[in-house]
Short mmCIF file of the C-alpha atoms (twelve columns), coordinates in Angstrom:
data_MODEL
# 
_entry.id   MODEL 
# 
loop_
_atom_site.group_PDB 
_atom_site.id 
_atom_site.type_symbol 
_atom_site.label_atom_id 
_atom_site.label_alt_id 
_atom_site.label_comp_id 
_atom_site.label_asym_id 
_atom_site.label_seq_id 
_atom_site.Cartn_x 
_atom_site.Cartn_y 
_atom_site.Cartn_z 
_atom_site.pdbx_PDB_model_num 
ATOM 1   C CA . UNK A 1   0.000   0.000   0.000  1 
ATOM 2   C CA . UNK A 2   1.454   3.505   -0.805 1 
ATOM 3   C CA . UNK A 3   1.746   5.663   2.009  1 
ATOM 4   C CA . UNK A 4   -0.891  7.765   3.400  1 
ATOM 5   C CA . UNK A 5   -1.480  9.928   6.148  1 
ATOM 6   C CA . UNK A 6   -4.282  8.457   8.775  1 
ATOM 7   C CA . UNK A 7   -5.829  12.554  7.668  1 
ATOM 8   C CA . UNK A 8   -6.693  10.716  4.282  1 
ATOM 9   C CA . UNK A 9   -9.329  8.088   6.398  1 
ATOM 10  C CA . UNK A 10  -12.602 8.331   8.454  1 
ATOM 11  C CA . UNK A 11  -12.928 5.842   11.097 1 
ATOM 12  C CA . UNK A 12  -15.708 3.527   11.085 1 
ATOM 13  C CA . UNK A 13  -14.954 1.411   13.961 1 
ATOM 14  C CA . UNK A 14  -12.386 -0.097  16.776 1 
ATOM 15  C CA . UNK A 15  -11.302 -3.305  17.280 1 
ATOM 16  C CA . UNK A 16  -12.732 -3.883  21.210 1 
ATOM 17  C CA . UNK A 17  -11.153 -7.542  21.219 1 
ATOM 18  C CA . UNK A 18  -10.630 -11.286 19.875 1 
ATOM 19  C CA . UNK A 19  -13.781 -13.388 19.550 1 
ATOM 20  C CA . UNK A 20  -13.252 -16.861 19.678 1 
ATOM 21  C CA . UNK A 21  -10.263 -18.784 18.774 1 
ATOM 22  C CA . UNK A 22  -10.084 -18.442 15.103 1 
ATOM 23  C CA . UNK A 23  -8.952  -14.640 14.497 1 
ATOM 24  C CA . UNK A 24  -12.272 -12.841 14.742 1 
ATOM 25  C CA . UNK A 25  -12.687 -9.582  15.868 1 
ATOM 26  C CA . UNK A 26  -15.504 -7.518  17.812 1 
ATOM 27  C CA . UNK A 27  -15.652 -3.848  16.437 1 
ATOM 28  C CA . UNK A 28  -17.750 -1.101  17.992 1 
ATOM 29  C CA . UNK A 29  -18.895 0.770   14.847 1 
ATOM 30  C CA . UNK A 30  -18.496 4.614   15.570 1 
ATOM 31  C CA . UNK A 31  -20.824 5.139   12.362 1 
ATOM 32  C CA . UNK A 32  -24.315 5.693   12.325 1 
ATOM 33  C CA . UNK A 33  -24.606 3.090   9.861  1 
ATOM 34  C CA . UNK A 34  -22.946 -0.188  11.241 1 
ATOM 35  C CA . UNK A 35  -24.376 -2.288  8.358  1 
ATOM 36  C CA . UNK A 36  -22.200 -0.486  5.867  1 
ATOM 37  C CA . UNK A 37  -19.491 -2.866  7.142  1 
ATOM 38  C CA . UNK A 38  -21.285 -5.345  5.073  1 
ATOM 39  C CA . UNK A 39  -20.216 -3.743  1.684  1 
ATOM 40  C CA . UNK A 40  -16.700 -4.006  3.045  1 
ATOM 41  C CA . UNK A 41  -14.298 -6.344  1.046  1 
ATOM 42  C CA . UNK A 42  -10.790 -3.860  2.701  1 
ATOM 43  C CA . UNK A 43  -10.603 -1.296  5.526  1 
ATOM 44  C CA . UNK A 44  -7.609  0.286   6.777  1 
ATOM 45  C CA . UNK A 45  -6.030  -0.813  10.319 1 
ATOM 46  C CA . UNK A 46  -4.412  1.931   12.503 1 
ATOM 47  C CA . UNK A 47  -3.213  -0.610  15.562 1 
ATOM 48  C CA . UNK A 48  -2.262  1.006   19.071 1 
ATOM 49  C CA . UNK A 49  1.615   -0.088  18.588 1 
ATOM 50  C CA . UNK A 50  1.257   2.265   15.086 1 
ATOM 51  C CA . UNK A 51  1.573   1.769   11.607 1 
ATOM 52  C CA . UNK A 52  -1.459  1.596   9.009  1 
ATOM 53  C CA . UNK A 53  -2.300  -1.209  6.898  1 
ATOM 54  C CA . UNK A 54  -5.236  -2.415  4.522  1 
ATOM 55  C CA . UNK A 55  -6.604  -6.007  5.746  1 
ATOM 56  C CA . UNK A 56  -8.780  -8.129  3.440  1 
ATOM 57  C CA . UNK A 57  -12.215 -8.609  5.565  1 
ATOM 58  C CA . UNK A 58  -13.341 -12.258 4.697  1 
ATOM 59  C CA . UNK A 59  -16.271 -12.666 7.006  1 
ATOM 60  C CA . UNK A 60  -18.606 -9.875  8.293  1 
ATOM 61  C CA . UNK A 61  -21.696 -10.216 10.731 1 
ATOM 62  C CA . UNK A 62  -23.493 -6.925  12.076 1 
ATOM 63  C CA . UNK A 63  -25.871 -7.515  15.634 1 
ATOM 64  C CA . UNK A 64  -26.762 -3.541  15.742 1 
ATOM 65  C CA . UNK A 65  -23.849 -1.406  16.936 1 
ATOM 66  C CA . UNK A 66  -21.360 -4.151  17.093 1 
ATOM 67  C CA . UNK A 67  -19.937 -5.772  14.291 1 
ATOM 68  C CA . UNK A 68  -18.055 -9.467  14.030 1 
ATOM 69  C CA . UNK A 69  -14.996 -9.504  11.465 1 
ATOM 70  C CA . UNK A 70  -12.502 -12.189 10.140 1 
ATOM 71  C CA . UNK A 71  -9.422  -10.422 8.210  1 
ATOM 72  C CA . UNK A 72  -7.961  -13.128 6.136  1 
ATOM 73  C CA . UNK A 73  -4.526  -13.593 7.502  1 
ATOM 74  C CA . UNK A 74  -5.659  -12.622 11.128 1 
ATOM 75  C CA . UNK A 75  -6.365  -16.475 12.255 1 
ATOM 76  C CA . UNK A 76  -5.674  -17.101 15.681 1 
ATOM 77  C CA . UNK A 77  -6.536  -15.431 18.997 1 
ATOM 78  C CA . UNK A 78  -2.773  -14.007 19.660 1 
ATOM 79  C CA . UNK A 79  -3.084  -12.216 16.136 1 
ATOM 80  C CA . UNK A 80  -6.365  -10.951 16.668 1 
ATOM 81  C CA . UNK A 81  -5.093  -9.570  20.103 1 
ATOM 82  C CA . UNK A 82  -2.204  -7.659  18.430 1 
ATOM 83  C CA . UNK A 83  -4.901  -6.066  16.581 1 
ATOM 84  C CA . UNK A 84  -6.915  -5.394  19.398 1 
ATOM 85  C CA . UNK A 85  -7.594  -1.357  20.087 1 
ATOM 86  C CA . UNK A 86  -6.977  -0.584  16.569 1 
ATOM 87  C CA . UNK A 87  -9.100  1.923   14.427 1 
ATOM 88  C CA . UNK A 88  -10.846 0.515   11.657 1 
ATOM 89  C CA . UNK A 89  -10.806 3.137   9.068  1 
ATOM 90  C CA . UNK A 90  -11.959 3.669   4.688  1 
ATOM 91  C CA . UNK A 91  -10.354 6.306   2.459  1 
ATOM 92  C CA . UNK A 92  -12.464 9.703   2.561  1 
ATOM 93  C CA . UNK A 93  -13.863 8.943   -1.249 1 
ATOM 94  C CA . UNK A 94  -15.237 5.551   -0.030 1 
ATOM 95  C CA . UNK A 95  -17.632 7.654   3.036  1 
ATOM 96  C CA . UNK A 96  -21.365 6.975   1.986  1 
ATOM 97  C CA . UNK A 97  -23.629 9.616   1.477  1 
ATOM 98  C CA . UNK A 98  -25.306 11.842  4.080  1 
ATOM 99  C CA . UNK A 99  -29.046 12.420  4.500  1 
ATOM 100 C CA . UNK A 100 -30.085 16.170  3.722  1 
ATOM 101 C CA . UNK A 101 -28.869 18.396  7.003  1 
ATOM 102 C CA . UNK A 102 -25.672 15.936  8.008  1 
ATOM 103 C CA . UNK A 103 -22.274 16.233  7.304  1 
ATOM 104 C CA . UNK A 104 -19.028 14.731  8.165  1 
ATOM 105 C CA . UNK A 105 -17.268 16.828  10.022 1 
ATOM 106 C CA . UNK A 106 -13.773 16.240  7.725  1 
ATOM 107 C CA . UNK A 107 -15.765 17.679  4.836  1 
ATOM 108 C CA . UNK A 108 -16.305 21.386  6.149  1 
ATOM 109 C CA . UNK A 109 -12.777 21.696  7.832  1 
ATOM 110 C CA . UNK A 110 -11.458 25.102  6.199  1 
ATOM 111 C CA . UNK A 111 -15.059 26.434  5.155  1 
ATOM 112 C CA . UNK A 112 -15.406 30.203  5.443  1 
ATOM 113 C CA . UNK A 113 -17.588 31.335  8.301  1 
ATOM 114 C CA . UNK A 114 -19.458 34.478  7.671  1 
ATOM 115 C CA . UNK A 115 -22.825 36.561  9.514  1 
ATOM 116 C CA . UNK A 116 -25.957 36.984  7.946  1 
ATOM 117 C CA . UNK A 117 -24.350 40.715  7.378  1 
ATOM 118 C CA . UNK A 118 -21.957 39.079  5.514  1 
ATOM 119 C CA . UNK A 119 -19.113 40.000  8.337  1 
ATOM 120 C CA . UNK A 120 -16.045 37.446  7.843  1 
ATOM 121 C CA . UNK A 121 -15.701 35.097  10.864 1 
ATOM 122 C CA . UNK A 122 -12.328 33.187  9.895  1 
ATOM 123 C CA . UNK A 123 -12.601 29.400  8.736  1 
ATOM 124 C CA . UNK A 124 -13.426 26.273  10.394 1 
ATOM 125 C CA . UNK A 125 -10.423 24.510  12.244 1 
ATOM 126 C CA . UNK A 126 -12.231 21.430  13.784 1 
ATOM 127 C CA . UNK A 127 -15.363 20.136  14.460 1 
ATOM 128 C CA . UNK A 128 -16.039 19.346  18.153 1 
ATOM 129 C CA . UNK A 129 -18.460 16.556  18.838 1 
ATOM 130 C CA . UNK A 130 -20.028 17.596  22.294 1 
ATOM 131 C CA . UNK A 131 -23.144 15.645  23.942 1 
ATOM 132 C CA . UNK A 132 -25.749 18.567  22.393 1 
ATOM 133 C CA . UNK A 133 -24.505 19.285  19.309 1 
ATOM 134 C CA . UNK A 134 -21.689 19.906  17.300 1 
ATOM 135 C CA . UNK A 135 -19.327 23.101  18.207 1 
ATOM 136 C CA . UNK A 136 -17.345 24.569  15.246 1 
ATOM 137 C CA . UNK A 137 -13.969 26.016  16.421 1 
ATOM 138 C CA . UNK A 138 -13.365 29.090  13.922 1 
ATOM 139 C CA . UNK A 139 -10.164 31.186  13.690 1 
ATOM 140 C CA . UNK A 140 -9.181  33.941  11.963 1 
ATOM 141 C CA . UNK A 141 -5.837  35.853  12.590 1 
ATOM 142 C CA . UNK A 142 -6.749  37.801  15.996 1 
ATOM 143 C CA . UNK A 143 -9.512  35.474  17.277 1 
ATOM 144 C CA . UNK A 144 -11.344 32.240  18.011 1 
ATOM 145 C CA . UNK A 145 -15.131 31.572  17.516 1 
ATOM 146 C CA . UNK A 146 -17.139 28.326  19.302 1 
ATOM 147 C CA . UNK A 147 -19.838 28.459  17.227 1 
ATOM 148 C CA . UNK A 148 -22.601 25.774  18.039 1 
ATOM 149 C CA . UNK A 149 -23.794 24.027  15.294 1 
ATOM 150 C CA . UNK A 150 -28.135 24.481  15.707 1 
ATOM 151 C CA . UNK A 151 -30.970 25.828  13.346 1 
ATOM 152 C CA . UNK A 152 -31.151 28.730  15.550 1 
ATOM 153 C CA . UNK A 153 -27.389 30.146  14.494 1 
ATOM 154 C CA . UNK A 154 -26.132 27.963  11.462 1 
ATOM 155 C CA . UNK A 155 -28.516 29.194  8.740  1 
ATOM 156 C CA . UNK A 156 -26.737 27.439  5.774  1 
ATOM 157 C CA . UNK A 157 -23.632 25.581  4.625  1 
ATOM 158 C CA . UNK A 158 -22.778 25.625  0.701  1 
ATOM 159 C CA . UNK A 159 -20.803 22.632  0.571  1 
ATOM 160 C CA . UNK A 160 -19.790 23.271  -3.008 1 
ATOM 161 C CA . UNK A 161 -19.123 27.261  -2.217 1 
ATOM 162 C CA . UNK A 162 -17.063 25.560  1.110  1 
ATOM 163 C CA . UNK A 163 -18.933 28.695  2.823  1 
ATOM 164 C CA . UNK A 164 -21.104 28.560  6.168  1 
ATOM 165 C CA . UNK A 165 -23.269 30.943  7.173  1 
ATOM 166 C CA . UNK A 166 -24.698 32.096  10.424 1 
ATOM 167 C CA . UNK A 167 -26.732 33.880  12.610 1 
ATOM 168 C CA . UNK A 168 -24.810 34.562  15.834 1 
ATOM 169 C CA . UNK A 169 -27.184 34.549  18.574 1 
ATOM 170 C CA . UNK A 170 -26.663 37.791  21.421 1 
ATOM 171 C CA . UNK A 171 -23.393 37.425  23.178 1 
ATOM 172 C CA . UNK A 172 -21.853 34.230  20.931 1 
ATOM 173 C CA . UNK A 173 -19.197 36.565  18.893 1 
ATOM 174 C CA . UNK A 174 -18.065 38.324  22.359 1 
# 
């Protein structure tokens, strides 16, 4: 495999630990669709000791959020084990597609941030994942914005225009 930077994946699930004897692996799926595993043929292995490899996925089983997978080469308990804690990851083209109002948050990273008034906010830096909702964190040269990510202040995002616009609610821009 050439090399790539992990920045070129999304994560789709971690290895929790060995099941059975035979190599198999039980993955918590940090997706909202676990059953895309099933489509899976490769995914890309980040283990805890490092490195980043592609495994061949020869048997997959989904029971809701947790999903059961043999990598063909993985076929004993030790090797599964050296696997175990690793992230489970497919190249950003291979993400599936979004329902109408969701985004990954990989996709808006450097989007321009700007008021209804058409003031200049700075760009989007990372996309916190909070218990509420999502929190953009927006610089610009003097300044940093936590802008929450709600109907009430993010009033549109042109994902082909890479632009985000909002409607800061009283005190958010102080």
């Amino acid at each position: 495999m050439a090399k790539k930077k992990l920045s070129d994946f999304v994560v789709i699930g971690i290895i929790e630990k060995p099941h059975g004897i035979k190599g198999d692996v039980k993955v918590r799926a940090v997706t909202n669709y676990p059953a895309r595993f099933k489509s899976l043929h490769k995914v890309i292995v980040e283990p805890p000791a490092g490195g980043i490899e592609e495994l061949e996925i020869s048997k997959i089983w989904v029971r809701g959020k947790v999903v059961y997978l043999h990598f063909k080469g993985v076929d004993t308990r030790d090797k599964a084990n050296a696997i175990k804690g690793a992230f489970l990851s497919v190249k950003q083209e291979d993400v599936l597609p979004l329902e109408e109002g969701w985004f990954y948050h990989f996709k808006i990273l450097g989007f321009e941030v700007k008021t209804i008034s058409n003031e200049i906010l700075g760009y989007v830096q990372e996309v916190m994942d909070l218990p509420a909702n999502a929190v953009l964190v927006v610089k610009n040269e003097n300044r940093e914005y936590l802008i929450p990510v709600i109907r009430d202040v993010v009033k549109s995002m042109d994902m082909d225009g890479k632009e985000i616009i909002i409607e800061p609610m009283e005190g958010l821009l102080e």
